[in-house]
Backbone as JSON, one array per atom type, in Angstrom:
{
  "sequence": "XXXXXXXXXXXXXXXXXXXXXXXXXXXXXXXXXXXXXXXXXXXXXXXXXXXXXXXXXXXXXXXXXXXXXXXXXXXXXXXXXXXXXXXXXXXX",
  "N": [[-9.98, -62.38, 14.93], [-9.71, -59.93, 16.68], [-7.35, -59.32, 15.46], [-7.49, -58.41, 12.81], [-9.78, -56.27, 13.28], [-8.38, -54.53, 14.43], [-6.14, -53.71, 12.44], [-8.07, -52.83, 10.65], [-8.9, -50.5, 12.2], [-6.21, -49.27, 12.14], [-6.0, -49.3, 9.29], [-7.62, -47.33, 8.98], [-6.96, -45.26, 10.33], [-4.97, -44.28, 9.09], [-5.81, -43.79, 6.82], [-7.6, -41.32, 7.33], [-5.55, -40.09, 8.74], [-4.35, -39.43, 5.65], [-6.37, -38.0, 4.68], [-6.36, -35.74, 6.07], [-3.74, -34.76, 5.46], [-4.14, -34.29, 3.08], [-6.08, -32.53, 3.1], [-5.65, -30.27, 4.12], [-3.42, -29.49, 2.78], [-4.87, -28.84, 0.44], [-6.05, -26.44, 2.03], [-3.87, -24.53, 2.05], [-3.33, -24.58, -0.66], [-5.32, -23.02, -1.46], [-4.92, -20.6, -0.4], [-2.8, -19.53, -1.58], [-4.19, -19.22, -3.72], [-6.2, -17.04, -3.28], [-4.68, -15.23, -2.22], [-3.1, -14.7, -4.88], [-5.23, -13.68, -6.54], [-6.37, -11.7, -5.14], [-3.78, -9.74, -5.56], [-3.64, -9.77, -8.06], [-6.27, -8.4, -8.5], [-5.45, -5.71, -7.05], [-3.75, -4.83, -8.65], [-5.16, -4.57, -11.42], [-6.88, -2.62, -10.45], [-5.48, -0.25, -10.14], [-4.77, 0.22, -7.46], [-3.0, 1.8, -4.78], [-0.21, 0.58, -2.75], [0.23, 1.57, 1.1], [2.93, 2.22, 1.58], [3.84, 3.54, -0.66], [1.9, 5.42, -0.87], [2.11, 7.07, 1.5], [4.52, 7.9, 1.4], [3.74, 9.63, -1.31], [2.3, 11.16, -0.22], [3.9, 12.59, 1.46], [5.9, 14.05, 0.1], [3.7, 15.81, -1.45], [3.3, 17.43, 0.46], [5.8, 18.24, 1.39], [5.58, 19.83, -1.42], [3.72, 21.85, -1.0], [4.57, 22.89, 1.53], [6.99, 24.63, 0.29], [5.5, 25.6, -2.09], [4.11, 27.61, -0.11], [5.8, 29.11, 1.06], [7.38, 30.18, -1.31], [5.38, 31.83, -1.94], [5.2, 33.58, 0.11], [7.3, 34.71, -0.58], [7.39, 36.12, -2.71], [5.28, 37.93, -2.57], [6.36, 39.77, -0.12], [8.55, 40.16, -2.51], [6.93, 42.02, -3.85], [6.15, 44.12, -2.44], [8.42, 45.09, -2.03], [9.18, 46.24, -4.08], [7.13, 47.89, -4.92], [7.67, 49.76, -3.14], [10.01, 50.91, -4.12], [8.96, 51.97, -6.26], [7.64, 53.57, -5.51], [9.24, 55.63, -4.42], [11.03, 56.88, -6.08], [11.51, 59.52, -7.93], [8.55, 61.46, -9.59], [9.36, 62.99, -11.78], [10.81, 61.39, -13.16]],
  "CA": [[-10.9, -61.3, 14.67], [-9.16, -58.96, 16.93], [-6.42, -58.66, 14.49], [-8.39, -58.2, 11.9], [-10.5, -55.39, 13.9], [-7.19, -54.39, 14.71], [-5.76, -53.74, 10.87], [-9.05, -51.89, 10.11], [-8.25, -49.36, 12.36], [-5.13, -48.71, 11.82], [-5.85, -48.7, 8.08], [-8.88, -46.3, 8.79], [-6.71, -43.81, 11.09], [-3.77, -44.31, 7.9], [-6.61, -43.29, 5.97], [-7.43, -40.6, 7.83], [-4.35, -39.42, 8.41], [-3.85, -38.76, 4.62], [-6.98, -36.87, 3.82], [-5.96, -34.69, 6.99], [-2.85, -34.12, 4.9], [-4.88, -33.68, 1.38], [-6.95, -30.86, 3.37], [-4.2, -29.15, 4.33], [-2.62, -29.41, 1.0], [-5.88, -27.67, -0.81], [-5.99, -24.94, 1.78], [-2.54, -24.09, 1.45], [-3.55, -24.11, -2.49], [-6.7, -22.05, -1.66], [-5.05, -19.6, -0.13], [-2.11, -19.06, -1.98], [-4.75, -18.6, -4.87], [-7.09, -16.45, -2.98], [-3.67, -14.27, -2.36], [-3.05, -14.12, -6.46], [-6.39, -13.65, -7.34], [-6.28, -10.56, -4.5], [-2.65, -9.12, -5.94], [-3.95, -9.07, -9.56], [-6.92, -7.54, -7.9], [-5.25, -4.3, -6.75], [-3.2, -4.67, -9.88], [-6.07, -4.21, -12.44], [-7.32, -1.69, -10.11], [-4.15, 0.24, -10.02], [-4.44, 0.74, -6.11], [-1.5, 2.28, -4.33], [0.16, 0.26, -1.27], [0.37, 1.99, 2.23], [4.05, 3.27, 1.74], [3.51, 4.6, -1.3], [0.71, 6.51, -0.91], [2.96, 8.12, 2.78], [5.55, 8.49, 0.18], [2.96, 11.03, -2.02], [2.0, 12.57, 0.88], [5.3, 13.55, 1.8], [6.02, 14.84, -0.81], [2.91, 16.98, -1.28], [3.44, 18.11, 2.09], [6.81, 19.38, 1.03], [5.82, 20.5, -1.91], [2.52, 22.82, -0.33], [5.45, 24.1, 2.31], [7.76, 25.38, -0.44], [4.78, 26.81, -2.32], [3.61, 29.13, 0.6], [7.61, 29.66, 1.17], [7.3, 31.23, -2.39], [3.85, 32.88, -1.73], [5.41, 34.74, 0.89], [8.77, 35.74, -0.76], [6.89, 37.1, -4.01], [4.98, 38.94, -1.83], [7.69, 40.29, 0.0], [9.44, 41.21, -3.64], [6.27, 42.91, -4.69], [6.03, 45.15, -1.5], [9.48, 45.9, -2.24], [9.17, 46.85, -5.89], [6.39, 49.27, -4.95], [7.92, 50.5, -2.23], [10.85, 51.45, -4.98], [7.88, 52.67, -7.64], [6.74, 55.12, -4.7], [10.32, 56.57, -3.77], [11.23, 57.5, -7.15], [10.85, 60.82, -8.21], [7.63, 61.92, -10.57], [9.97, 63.52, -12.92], [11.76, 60.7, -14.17]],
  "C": [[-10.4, -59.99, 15.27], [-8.07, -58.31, 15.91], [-6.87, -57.8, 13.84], [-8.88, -56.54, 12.45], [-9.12, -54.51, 13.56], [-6.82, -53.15, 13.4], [-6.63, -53.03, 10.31], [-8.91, -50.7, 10.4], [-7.4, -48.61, 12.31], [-5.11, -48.4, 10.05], [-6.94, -47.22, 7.78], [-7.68, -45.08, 9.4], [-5.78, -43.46, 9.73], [-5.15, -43.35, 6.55], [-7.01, -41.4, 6.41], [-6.7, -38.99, 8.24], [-3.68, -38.73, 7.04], [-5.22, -37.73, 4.13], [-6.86, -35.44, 4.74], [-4.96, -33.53, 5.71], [-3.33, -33.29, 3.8], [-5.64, -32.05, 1.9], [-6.35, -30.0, 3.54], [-3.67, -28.53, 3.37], [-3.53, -28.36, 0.23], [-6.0, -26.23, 0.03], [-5.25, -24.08, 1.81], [-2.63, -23.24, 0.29], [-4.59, -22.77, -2.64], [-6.39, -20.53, -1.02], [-3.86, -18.9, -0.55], [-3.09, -18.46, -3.3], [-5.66, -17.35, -4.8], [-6.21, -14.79, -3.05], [-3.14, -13.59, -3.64], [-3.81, -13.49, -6.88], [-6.54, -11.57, -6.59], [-5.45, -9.68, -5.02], [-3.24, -8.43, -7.67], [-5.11, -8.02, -9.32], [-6.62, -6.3, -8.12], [-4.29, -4.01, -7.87], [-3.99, -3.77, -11.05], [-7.02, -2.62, -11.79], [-6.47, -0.18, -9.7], [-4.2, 0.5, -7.99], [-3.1, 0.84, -5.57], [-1.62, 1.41, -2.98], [0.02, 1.5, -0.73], [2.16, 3.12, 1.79], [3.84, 3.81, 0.58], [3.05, 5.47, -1.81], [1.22, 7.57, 0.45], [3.75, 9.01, 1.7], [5.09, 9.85, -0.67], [3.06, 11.39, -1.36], [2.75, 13.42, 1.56], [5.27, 14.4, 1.11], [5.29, 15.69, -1.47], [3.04, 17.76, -0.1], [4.75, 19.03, 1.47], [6.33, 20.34, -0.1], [4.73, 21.69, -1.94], [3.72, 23.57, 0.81], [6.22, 24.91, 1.72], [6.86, 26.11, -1.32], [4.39, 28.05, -1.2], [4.86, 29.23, 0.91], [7.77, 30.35, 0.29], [6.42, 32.17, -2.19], [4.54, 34.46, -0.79], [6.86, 35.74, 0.4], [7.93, 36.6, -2.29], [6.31, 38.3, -3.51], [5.41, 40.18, -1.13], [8.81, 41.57, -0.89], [8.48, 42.51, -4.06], [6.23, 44.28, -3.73], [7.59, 45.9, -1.65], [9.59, 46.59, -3.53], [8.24, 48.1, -5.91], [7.12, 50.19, -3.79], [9.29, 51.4, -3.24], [10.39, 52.31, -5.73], [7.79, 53.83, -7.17], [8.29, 56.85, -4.13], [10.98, 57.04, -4.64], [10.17, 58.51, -7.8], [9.59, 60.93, -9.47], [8.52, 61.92, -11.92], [10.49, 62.75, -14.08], [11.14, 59.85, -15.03]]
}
């Protein structure tokens, strides 16, 4: 009877032991699917990753410093163009 006893438990822990594994196994599955289901997610929603939303912002950044870099040279030309308008004679 000890055997016996014995043989139960070891087929119970064997038992055991595999639905350990099986659980494992589904949330492995559950979370590689939870990860797809997330990707198509920001897919269908077009959302921008992290770097390439820095990436824009660089590059608005530069390209807001080279506009007021123009702002100020037009400015610049125009003060010079009148300053030309004003030093030429009436007559001509």
């Amino acid at each position: 009877m000890r055997k016996d006893g014995r043989q139960r438990l070891d087929d119970l822990a064997g038992m055991a032991g595999g639905a350990f594994s099986v659980i494992a196994g589904l949330r492995a599955e559950m979370e590689a699917m939870a990860r797809a289901q997330a990707e198509a997610m920001v897919r269908r929603l077009e959302l921008a990753r992290a770097e390439d939303l820095d990436a824009a912002m660089e590059v608005a950044r530069r390209a807001r410093a080279h506009a007021e870099a123009l702002e100020i040279r037009v400015a610049a030309l125009e003060a010079e163009l009148a300053a030309m308008r004003q030093d030429k004679p009436a007559s001509e």
